[in-house]
C-alpha positions as CSV (number, residue, x, y, z in Angstrom):
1,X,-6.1,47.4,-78.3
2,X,-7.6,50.7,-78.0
3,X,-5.2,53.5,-78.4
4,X,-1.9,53.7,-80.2
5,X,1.2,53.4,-78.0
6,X,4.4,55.0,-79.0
7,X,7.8,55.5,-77.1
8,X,9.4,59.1,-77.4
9,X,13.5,58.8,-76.2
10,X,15.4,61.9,-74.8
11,X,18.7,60.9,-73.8
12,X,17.9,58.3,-71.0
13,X,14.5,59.4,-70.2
14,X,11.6,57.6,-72.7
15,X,8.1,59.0,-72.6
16,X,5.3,56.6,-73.0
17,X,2.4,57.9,-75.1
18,X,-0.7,56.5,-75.4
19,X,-2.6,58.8,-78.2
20,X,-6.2,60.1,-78.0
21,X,-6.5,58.2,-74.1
22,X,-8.1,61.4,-73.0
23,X,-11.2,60.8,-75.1
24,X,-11.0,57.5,-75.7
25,X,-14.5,55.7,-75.8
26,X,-16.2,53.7,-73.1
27,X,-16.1,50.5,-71.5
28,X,-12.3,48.6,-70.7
29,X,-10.3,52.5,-71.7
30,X,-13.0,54.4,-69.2
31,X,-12.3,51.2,-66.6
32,X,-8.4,51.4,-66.9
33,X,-8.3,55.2,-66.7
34,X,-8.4,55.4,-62.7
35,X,-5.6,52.9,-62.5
36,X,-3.6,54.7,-65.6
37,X,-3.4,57.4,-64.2
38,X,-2.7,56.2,-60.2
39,X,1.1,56.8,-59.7
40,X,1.0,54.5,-57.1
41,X,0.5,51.6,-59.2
42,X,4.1,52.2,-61.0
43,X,5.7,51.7,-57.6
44,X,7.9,49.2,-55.9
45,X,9.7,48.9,-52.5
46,X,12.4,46.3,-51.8
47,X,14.3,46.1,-48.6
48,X,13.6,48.7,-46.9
49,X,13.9,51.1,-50.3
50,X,10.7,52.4,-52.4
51,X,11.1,53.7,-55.5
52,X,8.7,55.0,-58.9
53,X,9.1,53.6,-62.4
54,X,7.1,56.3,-63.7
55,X,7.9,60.2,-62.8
56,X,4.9,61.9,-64.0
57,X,1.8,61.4,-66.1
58,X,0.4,64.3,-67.4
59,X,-1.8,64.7,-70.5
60,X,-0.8,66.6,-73.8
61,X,-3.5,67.6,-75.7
62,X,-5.5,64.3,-75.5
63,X,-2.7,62.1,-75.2
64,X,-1.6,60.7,-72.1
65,X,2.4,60.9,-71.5
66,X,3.9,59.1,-69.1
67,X,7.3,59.5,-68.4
68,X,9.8,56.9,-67.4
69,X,12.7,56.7,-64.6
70,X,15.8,56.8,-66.5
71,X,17.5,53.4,-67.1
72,X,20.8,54.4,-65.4
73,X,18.6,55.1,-62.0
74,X,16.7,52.0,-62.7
75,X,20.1,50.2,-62.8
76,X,21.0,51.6,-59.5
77,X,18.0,50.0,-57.7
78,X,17.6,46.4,-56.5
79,X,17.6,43.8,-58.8
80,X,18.3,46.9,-61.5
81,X,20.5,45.6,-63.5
82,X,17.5,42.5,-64.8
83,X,14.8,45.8,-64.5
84,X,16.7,47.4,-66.8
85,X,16.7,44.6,-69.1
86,X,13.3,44.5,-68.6
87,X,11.9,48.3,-69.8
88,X,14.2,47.9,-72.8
89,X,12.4,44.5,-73.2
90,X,9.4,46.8,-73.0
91,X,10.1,49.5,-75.6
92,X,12.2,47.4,-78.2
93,X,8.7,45.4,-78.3
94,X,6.7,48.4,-78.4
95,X,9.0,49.4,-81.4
96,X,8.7,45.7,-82.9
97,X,5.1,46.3,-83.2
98,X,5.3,49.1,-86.1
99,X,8.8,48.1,-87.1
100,X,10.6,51.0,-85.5
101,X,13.5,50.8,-82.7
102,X,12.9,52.6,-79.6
103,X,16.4,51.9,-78.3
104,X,17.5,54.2,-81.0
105,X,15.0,56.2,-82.3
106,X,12.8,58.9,-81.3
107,X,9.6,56.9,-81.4
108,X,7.7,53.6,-81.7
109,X,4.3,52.4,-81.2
110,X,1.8,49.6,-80.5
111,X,-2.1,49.8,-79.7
112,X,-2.8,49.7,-75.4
């Protein structure tokens, strides 16, 4: 609702963007920024295993990238197999919102 959101592909690994985060005006963007950025809220642990959705966040420019785990190591998790089904969930909708298709396209977006 506050920044745009697109989805950059490269091979197996997307990167979420969400333009212009890094100045992005006050109020809900300046409260969600600490938990944004918090790696440890893109982790899970299941039997005994832990693992990260999200390999790095990192800002280009002014735009916050965050990149992915790669579906096929997704798929090798618990449960991976529905997770997977999930992200793509995730990015087809992103795409959906501008009328691209992440799945096989380079981009998409959607306002965070």
């Amino acid at each position: 609702m506050h920044c745009p959101v697109r989805v950059e592909r490269e091979g197996d690994t997307h990167h979420v963007v969400i333009e212009g985060f890094k100045r992005a005006g006050e109020g809900a963007v300046t409260a969600l920024r600490s938990v944004v950025m918090d790696a440890a809220t893109y982790r899970w642990r299941a039997a005994g295993r832990c693992g990260d959705f999200v390999w790095s966040i990192e800002y280009r420019g002014d735009d916050l990238v965050c990149t992915l785990a790669g579906l096929r190591l997704i798929e090798s998790w618990p449960e991976g197999p529905d997770l997977v089904w999930q992200v793509r969930g995730l990015l087809l909708r992103l795409g959906r919102s501008t009328g691209t298709r992440p799945a096989s396209d380079a981009s998409a977006g959607e306002r965070a």
